[in-house]
N, CA, C and O atoms as a DFTB+ gen file, in Angstrom:
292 C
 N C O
     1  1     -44.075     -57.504      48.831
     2  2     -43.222     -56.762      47.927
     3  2     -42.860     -57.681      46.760
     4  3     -42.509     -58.844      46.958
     5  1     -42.959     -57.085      45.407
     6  2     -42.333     -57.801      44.492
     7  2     -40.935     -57.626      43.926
     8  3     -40.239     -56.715      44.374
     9  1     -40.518     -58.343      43.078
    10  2     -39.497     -58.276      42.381
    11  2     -39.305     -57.976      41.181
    12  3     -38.173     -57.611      40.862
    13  1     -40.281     -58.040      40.252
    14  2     -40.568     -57.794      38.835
    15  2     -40.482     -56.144      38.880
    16  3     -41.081     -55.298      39.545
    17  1     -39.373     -56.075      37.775
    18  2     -39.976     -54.576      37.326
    19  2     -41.710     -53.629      36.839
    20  3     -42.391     -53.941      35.862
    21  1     -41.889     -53.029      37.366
    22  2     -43.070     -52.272      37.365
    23  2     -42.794     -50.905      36.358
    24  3     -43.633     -50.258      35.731
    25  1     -41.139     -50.682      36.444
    26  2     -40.907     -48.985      36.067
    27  2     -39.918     -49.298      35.738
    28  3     -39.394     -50.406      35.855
    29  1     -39.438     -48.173      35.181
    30  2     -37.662     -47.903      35.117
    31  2     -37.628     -46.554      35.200
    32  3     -38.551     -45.908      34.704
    33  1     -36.588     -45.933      35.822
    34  2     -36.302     -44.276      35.707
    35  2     -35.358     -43.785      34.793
    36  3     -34.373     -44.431      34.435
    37  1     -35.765     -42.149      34.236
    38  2     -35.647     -41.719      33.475
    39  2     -34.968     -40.075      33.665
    40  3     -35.631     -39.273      34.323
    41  1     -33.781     -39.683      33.127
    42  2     -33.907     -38.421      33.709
    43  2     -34.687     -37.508      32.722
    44  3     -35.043     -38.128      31.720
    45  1     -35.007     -36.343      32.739
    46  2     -36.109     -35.488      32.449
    47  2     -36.569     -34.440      32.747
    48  3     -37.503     -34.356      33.545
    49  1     -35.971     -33.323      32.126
    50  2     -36.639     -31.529      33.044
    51  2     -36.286     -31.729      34.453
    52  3     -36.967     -31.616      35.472
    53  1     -34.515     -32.196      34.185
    54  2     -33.806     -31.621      35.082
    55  2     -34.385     -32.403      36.854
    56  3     -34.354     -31.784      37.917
    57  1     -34.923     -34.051      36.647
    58  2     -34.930     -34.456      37.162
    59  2     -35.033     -36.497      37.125
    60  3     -34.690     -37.204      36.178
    61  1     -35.384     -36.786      37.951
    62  2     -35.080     -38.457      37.544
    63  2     -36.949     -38.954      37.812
    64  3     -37.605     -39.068      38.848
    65  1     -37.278     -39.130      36.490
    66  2     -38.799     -39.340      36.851
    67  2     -38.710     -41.215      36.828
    68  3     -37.744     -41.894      36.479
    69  1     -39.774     -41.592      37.217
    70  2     -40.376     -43.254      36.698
    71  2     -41.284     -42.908      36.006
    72  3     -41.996     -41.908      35.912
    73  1     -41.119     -44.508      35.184
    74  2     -41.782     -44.793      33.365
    75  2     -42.438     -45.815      33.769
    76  3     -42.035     -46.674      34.554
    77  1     -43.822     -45.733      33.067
    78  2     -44.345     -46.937      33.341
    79  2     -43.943     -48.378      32.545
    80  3     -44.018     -48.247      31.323
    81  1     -43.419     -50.091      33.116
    82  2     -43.199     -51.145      32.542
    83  2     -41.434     -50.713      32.245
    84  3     -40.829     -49.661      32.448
    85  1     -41.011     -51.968      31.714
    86  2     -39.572     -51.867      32.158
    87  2     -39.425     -51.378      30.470
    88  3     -40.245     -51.371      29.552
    89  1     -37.750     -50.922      30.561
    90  2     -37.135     -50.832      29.161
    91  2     -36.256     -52.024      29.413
    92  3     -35.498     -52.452      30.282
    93  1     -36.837     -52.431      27.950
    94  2     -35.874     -53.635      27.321
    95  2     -34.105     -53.230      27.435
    96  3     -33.663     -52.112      27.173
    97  1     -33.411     -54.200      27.803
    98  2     -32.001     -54.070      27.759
    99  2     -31.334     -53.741      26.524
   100  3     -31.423     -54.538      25.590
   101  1     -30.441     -52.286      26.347
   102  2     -29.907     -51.825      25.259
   103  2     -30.761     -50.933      24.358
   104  3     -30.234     -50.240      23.488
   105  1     -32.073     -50.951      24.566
   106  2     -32.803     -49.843      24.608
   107  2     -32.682     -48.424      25.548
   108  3     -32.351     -48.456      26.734
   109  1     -32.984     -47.273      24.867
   110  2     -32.947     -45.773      25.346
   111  2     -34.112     -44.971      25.223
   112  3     -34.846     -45.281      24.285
   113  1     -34.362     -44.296      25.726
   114  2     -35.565     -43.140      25.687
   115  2     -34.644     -42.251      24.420
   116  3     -33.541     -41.901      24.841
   117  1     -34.857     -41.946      23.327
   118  2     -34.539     -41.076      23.047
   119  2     -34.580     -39.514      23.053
   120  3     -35.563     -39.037      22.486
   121  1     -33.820     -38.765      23.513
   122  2     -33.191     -37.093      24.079
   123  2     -34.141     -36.385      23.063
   124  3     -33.810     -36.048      21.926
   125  1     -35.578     -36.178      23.728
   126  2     -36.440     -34.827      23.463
   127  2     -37.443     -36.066      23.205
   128  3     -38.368     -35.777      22.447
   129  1     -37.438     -37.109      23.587
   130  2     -38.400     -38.192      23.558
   131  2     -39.770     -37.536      24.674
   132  3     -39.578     -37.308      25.868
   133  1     -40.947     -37.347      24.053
   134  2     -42.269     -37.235      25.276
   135  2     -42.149     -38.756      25.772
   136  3     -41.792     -39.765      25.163
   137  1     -42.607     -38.548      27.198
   138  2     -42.679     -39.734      27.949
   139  2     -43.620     -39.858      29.124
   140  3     -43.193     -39.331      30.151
   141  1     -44.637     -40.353      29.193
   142  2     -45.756     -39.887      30.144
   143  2     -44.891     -41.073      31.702
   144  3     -44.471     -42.230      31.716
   145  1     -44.969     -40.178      32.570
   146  2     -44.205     -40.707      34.048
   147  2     -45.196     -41.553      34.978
   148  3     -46.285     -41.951      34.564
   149  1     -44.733     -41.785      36.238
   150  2     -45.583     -42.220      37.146
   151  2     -46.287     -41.195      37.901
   152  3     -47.384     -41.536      38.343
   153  1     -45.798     -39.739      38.198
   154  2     -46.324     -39.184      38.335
   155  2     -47.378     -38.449      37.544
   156  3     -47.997     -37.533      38.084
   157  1     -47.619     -38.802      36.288
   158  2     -48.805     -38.290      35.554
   159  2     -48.469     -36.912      34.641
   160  3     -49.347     -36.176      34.190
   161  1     -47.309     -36.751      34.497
   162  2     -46.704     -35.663      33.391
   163  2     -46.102     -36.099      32.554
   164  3     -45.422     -37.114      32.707
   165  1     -46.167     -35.623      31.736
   166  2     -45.182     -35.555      30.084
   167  2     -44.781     -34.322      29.912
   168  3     -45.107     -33.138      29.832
   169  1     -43.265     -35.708      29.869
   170  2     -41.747     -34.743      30.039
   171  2     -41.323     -35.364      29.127
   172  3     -41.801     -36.322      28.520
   173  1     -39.986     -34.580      28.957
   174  2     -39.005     -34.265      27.862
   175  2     -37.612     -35.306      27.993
   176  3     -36.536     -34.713      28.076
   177  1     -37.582     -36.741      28.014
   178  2     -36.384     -37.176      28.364
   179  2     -35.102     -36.811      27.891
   180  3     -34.996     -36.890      26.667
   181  1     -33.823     -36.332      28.675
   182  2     -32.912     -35.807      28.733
   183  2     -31.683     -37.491      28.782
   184  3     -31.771     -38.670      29.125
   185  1     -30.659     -36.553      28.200
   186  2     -29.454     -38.080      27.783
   187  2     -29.269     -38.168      28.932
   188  3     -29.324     -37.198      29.689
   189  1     -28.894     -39.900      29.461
   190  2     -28.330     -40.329      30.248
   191  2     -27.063     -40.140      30.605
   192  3     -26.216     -40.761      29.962
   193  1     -26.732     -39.471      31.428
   194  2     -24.980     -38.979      31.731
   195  2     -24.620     -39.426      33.303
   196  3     -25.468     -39.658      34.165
   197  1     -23.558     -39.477      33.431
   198  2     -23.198     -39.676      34.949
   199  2     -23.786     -38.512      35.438
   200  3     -24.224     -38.661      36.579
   201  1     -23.954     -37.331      34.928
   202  2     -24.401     -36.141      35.459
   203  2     -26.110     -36.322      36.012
   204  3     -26.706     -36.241      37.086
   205  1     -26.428     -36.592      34.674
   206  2     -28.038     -36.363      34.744
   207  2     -28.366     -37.687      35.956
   208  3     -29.275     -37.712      36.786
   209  1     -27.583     -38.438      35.778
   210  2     -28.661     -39.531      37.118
   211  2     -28.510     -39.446      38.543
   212  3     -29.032     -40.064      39.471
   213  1     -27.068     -37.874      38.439
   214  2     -26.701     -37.400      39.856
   215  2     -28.557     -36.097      40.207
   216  3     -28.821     -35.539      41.272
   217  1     -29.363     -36.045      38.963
   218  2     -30.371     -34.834      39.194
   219  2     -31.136     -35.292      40.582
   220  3     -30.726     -36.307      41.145
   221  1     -32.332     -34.497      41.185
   222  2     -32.800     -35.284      42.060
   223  2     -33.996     -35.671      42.038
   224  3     -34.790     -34.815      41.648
   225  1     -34.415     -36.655      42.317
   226  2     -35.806     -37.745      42.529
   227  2     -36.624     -37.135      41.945
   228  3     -36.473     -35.922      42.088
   229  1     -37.770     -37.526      41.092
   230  2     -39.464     -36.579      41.577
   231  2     -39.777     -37.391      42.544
   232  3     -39.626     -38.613      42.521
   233  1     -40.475     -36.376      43.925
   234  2     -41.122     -37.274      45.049
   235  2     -42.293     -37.740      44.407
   236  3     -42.549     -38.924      44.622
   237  1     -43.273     -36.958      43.484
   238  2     -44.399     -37.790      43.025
   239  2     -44.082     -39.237      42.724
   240  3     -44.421     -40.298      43.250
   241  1     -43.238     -38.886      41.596
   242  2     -42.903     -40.461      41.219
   243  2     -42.079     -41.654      41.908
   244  3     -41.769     -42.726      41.387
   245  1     -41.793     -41.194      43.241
   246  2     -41.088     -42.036      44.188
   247  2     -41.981     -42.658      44.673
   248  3     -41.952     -43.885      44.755
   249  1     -42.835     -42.017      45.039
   250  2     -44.354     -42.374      46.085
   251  2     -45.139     -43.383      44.980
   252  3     -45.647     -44.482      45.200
   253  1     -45.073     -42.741      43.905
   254  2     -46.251     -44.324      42.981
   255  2     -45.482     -44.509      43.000
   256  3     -45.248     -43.691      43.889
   257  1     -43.505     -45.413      42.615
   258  2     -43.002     -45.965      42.222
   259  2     -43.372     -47.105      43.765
   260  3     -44.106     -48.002      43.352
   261  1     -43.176     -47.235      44.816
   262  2     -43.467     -47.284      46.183
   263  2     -44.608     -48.398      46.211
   264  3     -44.590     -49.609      46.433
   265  1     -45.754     -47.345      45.845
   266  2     -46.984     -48.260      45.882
   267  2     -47.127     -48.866      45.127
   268  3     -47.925     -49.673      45.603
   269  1     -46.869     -49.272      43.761
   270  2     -46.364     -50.319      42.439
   271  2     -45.605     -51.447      43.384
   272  3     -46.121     -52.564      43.427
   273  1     -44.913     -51.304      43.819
   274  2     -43.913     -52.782      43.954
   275  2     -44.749     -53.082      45.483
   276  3     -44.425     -54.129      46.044
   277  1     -45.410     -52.536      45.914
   278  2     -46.202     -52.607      47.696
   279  2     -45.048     -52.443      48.811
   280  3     -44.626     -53.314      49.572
   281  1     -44.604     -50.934      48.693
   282  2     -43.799     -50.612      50.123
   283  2     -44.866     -49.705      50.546
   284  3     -45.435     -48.842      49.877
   285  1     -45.051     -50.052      51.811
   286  2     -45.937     -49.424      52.756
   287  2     -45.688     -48.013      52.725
   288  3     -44.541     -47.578      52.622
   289  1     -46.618     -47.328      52.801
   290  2     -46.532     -45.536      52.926
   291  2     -45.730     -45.113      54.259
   292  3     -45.561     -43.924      54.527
């Protein structure tokens, strides 16, 4: 297992996807930003709110986020 960022998550069509490579600190996706995920769609990133990071997971992108850092299936 590593430690280096691989991703960062994003919320997005009403869910919390992973991005591929990290975002720089104090950097944002900007709200209606396209953003291609780990799961292989381009989505619509949505503002960061206490709300939006309560949305729930994509399992696609849990599962590559998973095999990126090497947690066993």
């Amino acid at each position: 297992m590593t430690t280096e960022l691989k991703h960062h998550w994003q919320p997005a069509e009403k869910q919390r996807h992973a991005v591929p490579g990290r975002l720089p600190a104090g950097q944002k996706h900007e709200v209606g930003e396209r953003i291609v995920t780990l799961c292989e769609r381009s989505v619509e990133a949505a503002q960061r709110t206490e709300l939006t990071w309560l949305w729930p997971t994509c399992g696609d992108c849990m599962e590559a986020a998973k095999r990126r850092i090497g947690v066993p299936a």
